[in-house]
N, C-alpha and C positions, 0 to 999 in steps of 0.2 A: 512519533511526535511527543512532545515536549506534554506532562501531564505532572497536576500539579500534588495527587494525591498519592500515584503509584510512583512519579519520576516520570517514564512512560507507556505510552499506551499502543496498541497497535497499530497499525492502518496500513490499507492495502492501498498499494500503485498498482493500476491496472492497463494494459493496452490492449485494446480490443480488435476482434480480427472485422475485416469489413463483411457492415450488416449484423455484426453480434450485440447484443445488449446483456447487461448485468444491473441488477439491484442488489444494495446491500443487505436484507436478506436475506436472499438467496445464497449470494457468499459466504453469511456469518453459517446459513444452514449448512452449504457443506463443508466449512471447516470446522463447527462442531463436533460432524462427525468424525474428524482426523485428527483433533488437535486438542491440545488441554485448554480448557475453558481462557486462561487468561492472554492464551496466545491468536485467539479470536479477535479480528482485525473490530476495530470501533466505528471506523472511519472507511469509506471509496473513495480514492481519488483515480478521477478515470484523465489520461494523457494519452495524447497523440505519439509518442514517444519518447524513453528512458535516455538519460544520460549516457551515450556510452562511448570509451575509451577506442583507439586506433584497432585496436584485435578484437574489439566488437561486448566486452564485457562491460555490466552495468556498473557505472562510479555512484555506487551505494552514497559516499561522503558528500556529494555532488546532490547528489538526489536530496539527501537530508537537509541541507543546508538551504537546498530553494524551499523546501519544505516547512523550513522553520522560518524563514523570512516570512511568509505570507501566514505564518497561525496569528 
């Protein structure tokens, strides 16, 4: 997502399997522990389902683009 200080910022897209729940949190706890501080999502957006192309892969440009229409 669009930010105005770094350029941008992280943020997780998330689909959840049925009955799971996520807080973010929780999230940023365990990408902490994986990930360099800055690439620690800021934001959860939880979706019922990803953009995806005919061979079933997620259209990333797709995804960004609804994403920035609604910041």
């Amino acid at each position: 997502m669009p930010d105005q200080r770094w350029g941008e910022k992280p943020v997780a897209v998330v689909v959840l399997g049925d009955g799971a729940t996520l807080e973010l949190p929780d999230l940023a706890e365990h990408c902490r522990a994986r990930l360099a501080g800055f690439k620690v999502p800021k934001q959860l957006i939880i979706r019922d389902s990803l953009p995806r192309n005919p061979s079933g892969k997620v259209l990333k440009r797709v995804l960004r683009t609804e994403l920035e229409s609604h910041a």
